[in-house]
C-alpha positions as CSV (number, residue, x, y, z in Angstrom):
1,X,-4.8,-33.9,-97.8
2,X,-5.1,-37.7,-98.9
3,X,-8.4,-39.2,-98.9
4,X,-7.4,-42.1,-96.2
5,X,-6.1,-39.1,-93.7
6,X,-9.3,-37.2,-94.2
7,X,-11.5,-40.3,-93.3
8,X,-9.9,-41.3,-90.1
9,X,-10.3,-37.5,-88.7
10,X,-13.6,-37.7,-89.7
11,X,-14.2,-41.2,-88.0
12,X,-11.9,-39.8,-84.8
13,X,-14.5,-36.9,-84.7
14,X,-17.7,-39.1,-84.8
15,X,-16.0,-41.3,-82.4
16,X,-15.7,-38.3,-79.7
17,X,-18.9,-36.6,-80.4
18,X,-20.6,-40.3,-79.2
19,X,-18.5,-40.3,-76.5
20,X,-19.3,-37.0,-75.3
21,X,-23.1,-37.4,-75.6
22,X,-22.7,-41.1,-73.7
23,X,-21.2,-39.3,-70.6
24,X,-23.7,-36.6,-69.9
25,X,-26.6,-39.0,-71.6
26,X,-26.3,-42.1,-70.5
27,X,-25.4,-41.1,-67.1
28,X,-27.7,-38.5,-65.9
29,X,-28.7,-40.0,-62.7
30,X,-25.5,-40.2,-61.3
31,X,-24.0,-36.8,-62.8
32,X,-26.8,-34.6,-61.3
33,X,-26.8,-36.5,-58.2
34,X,-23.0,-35.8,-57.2
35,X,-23.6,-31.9,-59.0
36,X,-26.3,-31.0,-56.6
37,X,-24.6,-33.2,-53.2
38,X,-21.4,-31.9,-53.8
39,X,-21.0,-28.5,-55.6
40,X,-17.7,-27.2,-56.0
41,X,-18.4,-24.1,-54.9
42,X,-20.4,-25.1,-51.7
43,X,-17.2,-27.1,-51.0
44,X,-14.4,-24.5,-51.1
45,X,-17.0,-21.9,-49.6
46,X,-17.3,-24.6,-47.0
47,X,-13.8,-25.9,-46.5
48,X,-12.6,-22.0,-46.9
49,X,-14.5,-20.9,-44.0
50,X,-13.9,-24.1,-41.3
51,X,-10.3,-22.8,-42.3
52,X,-10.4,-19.8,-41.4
53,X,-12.7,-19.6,-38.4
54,X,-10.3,-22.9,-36.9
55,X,-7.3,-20.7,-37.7
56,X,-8.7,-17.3,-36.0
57,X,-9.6,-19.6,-33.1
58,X,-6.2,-21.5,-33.0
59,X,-4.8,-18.2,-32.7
60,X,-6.9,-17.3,-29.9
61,X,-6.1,-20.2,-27.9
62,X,-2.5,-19.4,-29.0
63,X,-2.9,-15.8,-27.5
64,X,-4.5,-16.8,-24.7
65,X,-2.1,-19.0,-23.8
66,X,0.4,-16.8,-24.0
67,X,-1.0,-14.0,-22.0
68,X,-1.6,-16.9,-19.5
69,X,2.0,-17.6,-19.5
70,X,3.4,-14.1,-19.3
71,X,1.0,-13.0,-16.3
72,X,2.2,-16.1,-14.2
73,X,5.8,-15.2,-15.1
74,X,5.0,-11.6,-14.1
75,X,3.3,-12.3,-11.1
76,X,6.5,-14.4,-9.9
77,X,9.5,-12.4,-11.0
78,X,7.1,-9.3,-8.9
79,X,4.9,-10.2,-5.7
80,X,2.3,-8.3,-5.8
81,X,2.9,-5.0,-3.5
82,X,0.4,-4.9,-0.6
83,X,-2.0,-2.0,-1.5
84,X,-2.2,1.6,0.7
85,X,-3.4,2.0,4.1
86,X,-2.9,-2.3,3.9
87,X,0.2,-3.2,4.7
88,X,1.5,0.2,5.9
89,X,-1.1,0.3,8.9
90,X,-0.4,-3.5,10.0
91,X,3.3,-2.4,10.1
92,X,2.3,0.9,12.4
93,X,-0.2,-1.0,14.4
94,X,2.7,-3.5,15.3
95,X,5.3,-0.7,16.1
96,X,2.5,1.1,18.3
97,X,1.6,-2.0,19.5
98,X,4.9,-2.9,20.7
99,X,5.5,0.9,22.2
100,X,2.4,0.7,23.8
101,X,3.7,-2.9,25.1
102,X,6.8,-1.2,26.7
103,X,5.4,1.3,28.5
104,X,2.9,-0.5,29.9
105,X,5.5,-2.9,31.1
106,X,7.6,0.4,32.7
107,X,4.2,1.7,33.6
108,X,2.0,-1.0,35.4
109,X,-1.6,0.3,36.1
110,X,-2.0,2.0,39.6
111,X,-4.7,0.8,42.7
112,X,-7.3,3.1,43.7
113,X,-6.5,4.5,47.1
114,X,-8.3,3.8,50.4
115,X,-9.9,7.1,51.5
116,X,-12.3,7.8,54.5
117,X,-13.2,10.7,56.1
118,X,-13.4,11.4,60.0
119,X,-16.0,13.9,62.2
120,X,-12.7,14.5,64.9
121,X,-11.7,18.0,62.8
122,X,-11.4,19.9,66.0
123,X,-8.9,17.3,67.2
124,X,-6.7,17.2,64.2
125,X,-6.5,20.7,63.9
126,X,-5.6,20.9,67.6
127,X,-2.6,18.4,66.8
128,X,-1.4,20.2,63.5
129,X,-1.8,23.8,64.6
130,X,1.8,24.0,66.7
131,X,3.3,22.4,64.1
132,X,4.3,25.3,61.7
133,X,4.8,23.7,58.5
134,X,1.5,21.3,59.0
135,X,-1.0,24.8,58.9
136,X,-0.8,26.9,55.6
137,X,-2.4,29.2,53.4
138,X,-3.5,28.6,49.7
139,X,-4.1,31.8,48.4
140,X,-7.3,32.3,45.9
141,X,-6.3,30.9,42.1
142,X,-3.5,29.0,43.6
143,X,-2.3,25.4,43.7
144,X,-0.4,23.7,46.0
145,X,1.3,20.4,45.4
146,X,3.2,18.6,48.1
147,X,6.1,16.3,46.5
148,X,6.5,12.9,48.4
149,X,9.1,10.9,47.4
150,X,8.7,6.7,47.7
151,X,11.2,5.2,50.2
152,X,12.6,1.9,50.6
153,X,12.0,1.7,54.4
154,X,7.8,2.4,53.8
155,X,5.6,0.9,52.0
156,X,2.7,3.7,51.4
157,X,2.3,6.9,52.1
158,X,-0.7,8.0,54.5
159,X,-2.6,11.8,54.6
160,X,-5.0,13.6,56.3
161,X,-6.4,17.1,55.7
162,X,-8.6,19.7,56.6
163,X,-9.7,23.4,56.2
164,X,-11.4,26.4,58.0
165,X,-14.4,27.6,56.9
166,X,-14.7,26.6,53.1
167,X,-13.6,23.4,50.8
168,X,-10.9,22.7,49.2
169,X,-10.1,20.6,45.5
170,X,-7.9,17.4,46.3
171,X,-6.2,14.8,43.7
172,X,-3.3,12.4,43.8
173,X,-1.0,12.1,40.8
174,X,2.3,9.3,40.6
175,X,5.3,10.4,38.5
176,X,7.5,7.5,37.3
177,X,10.8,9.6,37.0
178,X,13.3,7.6,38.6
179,X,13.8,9.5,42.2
180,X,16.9,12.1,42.9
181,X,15.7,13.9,46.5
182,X,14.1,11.8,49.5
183,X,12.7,15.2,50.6
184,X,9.4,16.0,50.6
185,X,8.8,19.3,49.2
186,X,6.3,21.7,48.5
187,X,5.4,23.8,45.1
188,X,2.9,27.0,45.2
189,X,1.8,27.8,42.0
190,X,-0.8,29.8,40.3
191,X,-3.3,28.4,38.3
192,X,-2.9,30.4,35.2
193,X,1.1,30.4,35.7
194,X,3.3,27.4,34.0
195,X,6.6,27.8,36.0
196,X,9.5,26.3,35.1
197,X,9.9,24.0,37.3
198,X,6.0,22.4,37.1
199,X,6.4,22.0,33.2
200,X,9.8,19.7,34.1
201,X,7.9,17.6,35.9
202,X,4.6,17.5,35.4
203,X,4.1,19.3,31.9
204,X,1.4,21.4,30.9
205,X,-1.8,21.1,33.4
206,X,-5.4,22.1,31.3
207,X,-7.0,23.0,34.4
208,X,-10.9,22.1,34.2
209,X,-13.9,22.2,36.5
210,X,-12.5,21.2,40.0
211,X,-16.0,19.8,41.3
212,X,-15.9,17.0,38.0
213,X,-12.1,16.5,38.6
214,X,-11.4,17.6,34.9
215,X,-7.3,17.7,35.2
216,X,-5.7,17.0,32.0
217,X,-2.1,16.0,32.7
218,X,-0.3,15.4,29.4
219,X,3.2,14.2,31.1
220,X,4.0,10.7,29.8
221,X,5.7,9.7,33.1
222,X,2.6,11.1,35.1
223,X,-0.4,8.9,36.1
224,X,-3.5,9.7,37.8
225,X,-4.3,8.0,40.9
226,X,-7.2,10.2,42.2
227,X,-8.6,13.2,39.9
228,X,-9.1,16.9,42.1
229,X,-12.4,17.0,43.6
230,X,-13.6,19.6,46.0
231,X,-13.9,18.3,49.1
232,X,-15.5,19.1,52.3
233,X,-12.8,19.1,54.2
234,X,-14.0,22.2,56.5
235,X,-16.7,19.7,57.6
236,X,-14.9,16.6,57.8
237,X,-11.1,15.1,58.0
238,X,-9.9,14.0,54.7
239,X,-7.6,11.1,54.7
240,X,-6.3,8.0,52.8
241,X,-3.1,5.9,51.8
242,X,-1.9,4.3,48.8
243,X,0.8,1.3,48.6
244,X,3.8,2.5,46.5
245,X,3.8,0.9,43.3
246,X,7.3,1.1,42.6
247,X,9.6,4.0,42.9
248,X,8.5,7.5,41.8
249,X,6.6,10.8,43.5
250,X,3.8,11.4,44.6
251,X,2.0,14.6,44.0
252,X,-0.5,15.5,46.3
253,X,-2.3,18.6,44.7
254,X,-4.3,21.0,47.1
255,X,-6.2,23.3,44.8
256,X,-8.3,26.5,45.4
257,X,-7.7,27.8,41.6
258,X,-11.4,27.7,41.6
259,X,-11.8,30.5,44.5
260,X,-11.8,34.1,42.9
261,X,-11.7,35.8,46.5
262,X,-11.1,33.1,49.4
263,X,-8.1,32.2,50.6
264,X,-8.1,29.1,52.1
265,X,-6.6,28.0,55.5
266,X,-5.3,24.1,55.4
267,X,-4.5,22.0,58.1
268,X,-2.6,18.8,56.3
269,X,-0.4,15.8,57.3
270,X,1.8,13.7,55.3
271,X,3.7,10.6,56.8
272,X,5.0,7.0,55.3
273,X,3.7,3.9,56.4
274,X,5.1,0.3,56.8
């Protein structure tokens, strides 16, 4: 290598070396100052973790919105279905609201009747005794029910009743089947019997104690105007009326199902009244 070559490397050297030692040495101030306020690893730790926890949480919002989203589009392509025994039970109730509504509207409620009672037993039974059908016998266990009809030339039907010796259970019933026979009839039946022709228009009877006028009767057309009592009827008259409350039966029940040996002799009148 020529001489000239191998001076300027060596002055090129020298030239670096002195620069090298006047950045670290004549600037140490300022060199360890922005070292220690601004390390490069504290900085990319730094700026590495804002990243990432601003990137988990952008993608939380992100999610959440999106959940948002789909749960308001859920809830309007599908109403919510009203939940069991809700719904269900305020659509019964209004069905059995609106049964109960008709019936009550083919069934209004009925008046209590006007009863009294009279000491003049020897005259009525006097009156009633030649006539043959106004004196009969209810036979122990038995019930008799007279059937009275409503007509359109009265306006109630009137009664009066007494017995010999002994009382007797009397109750009023009203049956709203549209009337086929003006004739007022009379049914004798035994009170652990269900004939035929009871059950068709009156339905089963749950006979109960007669003196707390406990009869049970399960006929939807039937209502109860006055429940069977024992009455003293061989001490007084019985009577009483009742204005019709539209057109059905009456059925006026004489019952001695009660009496395990007495027979019972009764001395009865039914008429209409204007």
């Amino acid at each position: 290598m020529e001489p000239v070559a191998m001076e300027r490397l060596e002055a090129t050297s020298e030239l670096q070396s002195r620069l090298s030692s006047l950045s670290f040495s004549s600037f140490p101030g300022i060199t360890s100052n922005q070292c220690d306020n601004s390390p490069l690893d504290r900085l990319q730790n730094t700026d590495l973790s804002q990243s990432f926890n601003q990137s988990q949480n952008q993608a939380n919002m992100d999610e959440t919105k999106e959940d948002s989203g789909q749960l308001a589009e859920g809830n309007e392509e599908a109403p919510a279905e009203p939940a069991p025994g809700e719904g269900g039970e305020e659509n019964n109730c209004a069905g059995n609201c609106q049964l109960s509504t008709e019936m009550t509207a083919q069934m209004p409620p009925l008046q209590p009747p006007t009863t009294w009672t009279s000491a003049a037993l020897k005259e009525l039974k006097a009156k009633l005794r030649p006539e043959k059908d106004s004196v009969v016998t209810v036979y122990r266990g038995d019930i008799m029910t007279v059937h009275v009809p409503t007509v359109p030339e009265a306006k109630k039907v009137c009664w009066e009743f007494a017995t010999d010796g002994y009382d007797i259970g009397f109750g009023i019933y009203f049956d709203w089947t549209p009337v086929t026979n003006r004739s007022i009839t009379v049914h004798i039946s035994e009170s652990s019997d269900d004939e035929d022709e009871e059950e068709e228009l009156e339905g089963p009877v749950s006979n109960g104690d007669v003196e707390k006028g406990s009869k049970t009767q399960t006929n939807s057309n039937l209502a109860e105007i006055l429940p069977v009592y024992r009455q003293d009827s061989h001490l007084s008259v019985y009577g009483g009326s009742h204005d019709f409350p539209g057109e059905g039966t009456y059925l006026l029940k004489f019952d001695n199902s009660y009496s395990l040996w007495r027979n019972k002799t009764l001395y009865y009148r039914v008429y209409y009244s204007a």
